[in-house]
DRENDO-1510 file (C-alpha; in Angstrom, 1 decimal, always signed):
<recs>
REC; n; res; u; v; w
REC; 1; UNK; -6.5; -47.6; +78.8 .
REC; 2; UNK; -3.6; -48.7; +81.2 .
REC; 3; UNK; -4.8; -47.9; +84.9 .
REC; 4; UNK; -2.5; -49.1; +87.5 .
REC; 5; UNK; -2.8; -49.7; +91.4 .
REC; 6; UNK; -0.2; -48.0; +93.9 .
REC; 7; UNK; +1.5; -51.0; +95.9 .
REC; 8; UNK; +3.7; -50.7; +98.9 .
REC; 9; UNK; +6.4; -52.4; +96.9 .
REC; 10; UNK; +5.8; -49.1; +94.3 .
REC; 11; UNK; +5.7; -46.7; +97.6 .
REC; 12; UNK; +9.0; -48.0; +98.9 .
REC; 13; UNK; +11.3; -47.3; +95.1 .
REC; 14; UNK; +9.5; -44.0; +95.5 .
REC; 15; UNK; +10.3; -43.3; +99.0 .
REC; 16; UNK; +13.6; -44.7; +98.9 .
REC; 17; UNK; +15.0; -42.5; +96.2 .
REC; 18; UNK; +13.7; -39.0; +97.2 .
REC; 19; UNK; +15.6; -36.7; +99.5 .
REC; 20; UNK; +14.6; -36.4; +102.9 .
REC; 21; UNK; +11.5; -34.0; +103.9 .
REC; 22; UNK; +10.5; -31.3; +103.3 .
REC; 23; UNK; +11.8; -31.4; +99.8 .
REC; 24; UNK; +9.7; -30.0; +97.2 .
REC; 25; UNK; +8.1; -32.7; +95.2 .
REC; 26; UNK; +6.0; -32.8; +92.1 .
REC; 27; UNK; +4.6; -35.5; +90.9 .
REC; 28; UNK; +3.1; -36.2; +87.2 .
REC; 29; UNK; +0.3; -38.1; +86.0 .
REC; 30; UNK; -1.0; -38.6; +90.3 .
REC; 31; UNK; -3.9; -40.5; +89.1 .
REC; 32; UNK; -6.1; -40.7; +92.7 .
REC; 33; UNK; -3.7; -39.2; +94.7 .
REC; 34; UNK; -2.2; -42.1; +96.8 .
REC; 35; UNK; +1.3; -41.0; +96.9 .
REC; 36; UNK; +0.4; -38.0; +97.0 .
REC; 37; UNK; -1.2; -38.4; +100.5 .
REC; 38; UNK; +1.4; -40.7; +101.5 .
REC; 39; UNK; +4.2; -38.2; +100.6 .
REC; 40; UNK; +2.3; -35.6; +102.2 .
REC; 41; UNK; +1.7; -37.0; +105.5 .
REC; 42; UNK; +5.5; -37.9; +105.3 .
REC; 43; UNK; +6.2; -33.9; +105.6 .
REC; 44; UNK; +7.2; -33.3; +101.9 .
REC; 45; UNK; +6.0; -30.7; +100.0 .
REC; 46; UNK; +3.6; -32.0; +97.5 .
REC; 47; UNK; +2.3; -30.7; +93.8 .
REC; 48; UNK; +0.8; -33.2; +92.0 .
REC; 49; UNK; -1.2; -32.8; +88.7 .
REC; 50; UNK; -3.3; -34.7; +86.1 .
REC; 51; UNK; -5.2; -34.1; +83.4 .
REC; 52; UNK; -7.8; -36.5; +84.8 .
REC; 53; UNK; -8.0; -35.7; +87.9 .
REC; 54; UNK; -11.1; -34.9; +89.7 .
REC; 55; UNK; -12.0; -31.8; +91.0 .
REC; 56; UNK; -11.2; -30.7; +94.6 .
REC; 57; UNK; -9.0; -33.6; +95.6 .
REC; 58; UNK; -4.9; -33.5; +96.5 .
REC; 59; UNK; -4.6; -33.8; +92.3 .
REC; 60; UNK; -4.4; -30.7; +90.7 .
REC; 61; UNK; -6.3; -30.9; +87.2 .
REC; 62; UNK; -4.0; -29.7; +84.6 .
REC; 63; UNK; -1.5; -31.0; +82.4 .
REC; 64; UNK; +2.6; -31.2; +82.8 .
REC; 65; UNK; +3.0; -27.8; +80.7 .
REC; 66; UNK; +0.3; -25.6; +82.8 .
REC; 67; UNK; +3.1; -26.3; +85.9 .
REC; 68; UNK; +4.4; -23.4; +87.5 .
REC; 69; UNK; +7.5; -23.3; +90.0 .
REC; 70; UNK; +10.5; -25.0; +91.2 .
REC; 71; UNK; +11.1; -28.3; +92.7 .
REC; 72; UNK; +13.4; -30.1; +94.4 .
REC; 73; UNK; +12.5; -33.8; +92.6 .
REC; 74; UNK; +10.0; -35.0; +90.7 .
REC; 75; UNK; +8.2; -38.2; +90.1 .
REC; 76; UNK; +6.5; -39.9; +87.2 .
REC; 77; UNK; +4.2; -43.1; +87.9 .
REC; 78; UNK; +3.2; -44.9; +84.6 .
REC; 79; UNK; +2.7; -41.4; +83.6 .
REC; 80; UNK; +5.0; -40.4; +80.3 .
REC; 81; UNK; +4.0; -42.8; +78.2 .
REC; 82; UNK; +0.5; -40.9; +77.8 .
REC; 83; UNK; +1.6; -37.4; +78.1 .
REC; 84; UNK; +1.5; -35.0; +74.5 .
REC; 85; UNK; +3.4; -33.1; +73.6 .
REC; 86; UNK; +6.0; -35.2; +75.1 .
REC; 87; UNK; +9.3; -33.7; +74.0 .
REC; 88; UNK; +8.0; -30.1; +74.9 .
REC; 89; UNK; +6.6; -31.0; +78.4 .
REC; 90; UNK; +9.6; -33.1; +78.9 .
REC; 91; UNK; +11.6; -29.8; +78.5 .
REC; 92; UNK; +9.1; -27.9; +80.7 .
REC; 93; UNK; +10.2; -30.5; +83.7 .
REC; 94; UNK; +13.2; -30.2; +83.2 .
REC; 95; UNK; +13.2; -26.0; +83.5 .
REC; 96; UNK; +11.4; -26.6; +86.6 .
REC; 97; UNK; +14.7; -28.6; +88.3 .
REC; 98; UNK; +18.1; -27.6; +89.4 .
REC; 99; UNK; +20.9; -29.0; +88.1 .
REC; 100; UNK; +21.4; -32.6; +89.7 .
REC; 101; UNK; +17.7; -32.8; +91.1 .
REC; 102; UNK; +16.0; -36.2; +90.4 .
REC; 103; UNK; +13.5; -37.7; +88.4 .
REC; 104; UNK; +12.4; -41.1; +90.0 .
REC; 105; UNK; +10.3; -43.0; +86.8 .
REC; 106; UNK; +7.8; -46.3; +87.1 .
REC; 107; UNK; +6.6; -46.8; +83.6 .
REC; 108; UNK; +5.9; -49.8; +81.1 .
REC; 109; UNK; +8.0; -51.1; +78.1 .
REC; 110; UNK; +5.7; -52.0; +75.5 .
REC; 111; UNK; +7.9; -53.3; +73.5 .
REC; 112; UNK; +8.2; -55.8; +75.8 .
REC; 113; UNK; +4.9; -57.0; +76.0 .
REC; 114; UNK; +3.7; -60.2; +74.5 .
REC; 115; UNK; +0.9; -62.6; +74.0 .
REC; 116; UNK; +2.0; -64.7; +76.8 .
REC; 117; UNK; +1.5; -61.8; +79.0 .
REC; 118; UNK; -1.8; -60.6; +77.5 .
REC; 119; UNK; -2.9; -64.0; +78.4 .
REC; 120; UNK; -1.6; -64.4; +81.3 .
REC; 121; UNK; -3.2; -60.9; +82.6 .
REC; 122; UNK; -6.3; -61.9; +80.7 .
REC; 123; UNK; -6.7; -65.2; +82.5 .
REC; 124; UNK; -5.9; -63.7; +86.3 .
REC; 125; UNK; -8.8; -61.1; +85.6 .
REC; 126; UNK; -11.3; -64.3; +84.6 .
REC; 127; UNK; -10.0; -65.9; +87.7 .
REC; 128; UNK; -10.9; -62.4; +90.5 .
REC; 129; UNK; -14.2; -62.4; +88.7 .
REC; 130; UNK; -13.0; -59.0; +87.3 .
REC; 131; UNK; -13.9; -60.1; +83.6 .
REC; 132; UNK; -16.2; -62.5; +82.0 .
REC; 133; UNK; -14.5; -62.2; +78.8 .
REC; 134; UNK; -12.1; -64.2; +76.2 .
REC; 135; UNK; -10.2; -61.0; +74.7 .
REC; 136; UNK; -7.8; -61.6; +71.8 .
REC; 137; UNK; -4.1; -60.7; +72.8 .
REC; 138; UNK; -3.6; -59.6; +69.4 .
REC; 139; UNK; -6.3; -57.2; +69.7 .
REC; 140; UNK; -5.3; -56.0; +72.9 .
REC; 141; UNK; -1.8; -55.2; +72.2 .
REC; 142; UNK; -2.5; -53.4; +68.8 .
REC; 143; UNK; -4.6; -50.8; +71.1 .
REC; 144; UNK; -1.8; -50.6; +73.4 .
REC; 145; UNK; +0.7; -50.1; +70.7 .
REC; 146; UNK; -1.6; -47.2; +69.6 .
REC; 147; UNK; -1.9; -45.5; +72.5 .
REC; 148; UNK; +0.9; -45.6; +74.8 .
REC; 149; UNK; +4.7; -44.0; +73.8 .
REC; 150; UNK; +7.2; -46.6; +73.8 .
REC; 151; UNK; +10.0; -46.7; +76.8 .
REC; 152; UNK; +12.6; -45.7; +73.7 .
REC; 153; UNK; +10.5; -42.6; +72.6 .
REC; 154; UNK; +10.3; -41.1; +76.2 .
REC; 155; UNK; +13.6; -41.9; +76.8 .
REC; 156; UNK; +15.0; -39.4; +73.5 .
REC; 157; UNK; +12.5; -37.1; +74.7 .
REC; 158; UNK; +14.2; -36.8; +78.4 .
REC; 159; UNK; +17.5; -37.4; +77.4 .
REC; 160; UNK; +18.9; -33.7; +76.5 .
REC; 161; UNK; +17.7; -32.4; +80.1 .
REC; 162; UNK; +18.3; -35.4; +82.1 .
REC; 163; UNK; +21.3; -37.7; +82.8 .
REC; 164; UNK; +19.4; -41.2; +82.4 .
REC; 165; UNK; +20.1; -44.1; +84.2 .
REC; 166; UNK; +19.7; -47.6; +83.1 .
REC; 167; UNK; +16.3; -48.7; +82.9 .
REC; 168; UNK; +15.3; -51.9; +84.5 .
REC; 169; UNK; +12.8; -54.4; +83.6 .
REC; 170; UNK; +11.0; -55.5; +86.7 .
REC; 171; UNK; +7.2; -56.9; +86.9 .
REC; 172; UNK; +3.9; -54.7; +86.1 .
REC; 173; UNK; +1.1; -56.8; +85.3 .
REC; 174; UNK; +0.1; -57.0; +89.0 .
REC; 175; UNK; -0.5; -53.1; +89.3 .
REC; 176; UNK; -2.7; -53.4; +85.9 .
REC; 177; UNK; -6.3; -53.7; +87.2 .
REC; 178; UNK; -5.3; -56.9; +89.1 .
REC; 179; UNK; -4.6; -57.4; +92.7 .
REC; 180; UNK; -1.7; -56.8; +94.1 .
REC; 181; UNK; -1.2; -60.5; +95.8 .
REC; 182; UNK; -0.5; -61.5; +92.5 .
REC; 183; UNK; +3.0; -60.1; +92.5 .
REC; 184; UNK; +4.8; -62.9; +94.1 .
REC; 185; UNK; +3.2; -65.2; +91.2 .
REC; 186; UNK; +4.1; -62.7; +88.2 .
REC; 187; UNK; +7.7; -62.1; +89.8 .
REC; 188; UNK; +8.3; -66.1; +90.1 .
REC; 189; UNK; +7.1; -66.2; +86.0 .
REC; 190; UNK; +9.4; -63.8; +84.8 .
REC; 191; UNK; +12.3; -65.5; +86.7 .
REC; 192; UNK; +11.2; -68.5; +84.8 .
REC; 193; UNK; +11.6; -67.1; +81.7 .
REC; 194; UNK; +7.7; -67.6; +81.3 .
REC; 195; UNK; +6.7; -63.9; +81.4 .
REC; 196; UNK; +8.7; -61.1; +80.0 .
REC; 197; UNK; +9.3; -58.2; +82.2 .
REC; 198; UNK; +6.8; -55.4; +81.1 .
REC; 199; UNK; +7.8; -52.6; +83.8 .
REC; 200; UNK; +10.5; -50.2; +83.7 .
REC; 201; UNK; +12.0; -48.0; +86.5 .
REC; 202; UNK; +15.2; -45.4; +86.3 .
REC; 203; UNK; +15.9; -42.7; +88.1 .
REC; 204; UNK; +17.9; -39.7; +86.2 .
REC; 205; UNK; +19.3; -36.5; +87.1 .
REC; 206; UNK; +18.9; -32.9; +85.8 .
REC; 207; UNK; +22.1; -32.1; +83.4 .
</recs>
């Protein structure tokens, strides 16, 4: 299971793409709440909701289809890529929007993943003491593959309610039960040509 960590480098794409406060946010998949807060205490009017979440915190505990209401923008944080039924609740977002209103997206491509990044990811976690280990990439990935929607699938799924912008590859790995001090290092690797590019942000807009 993929669990990622919520950087300042992730706040500042959110932050910088949503209209100003007190716009109506909702956010999908919120994991622990820490945009939530932030976007809270920032004066915007928060809904966020996960399936996991735990009872009596900023997270609502319910899945993208139990939503109710309208929004103003809505964001999605490594999130789509585990939600079923994803073309319905893909639809249900998009009822929830006006026309124009945007949906800011951090996700992972895993058709972009590789051994070299399996190892790579591996080897930082035996470094931090995180993981005493020797996993098999192969191994790993397989389970991924299994598990998570590919970038392509949630894409077809958005794309007759949203106008979708480019995707672009950026770096992930950091955010993926490492630390984020290690972004520097992952970014310099990919520029290399030594790491592929796992993550994926777009923004798109409500047809």
């Amino acid at each position: 299971m993929v669990t990622d960590m919520v950087t300042r480098e992730l706040e500042a794409f959110v932050r910088a793409a949503l209209p100003a406060p007190p716009a109506r946010v909702l956010e999908v998949g919120a994991g622990r709440g820490e945009i939530a807060v932030a976007l809270r205490e920032a004066g915007y009017a928060i809904t966020a909701v996960d399936p996991a979440a735990e009872p009596g915190g900023i997270v609502q505990q319910c899945s993208l289809l139990e939503v109710r209401g309208s929004f103003d923008v809505a964001v999605s944080i490594v999130a789509l890529h585990h939600v079923d039924p994803l073309e319905e609740s893909c639809a249900h977002l998009g009822s929830m929007l006006p026309s124009g209103a945007q949906l800011i997206v951090d996700e992972i491509d895993i058709d972009r993943y590789d051994e070299r990044a399996i190892r790579w990811w591996s080897s930082q976690r035996r470094a931090l003491g995180l993981d005493d280990h020797e996993h098999v990439p192969s191994d790993i990935l397989g389970h991924l593959r299994d598990h998570i929607h590919p970038l392509a699938k949630m894409l077809t799924a958005l794309a007759p309610h949203f106008d979708l912008g480019t995707p672009v590859p950026g770096p992930y790995l950091h955010r993926w039960e490492l630390r984020p001090s290690l972004f520097a290092a992952e970014v310099d690797l990919i520029a290399s040509g030594l790491l592929p590019a796992v993550g994926s942000r777009f923004i798109a807009a409500r047809k």
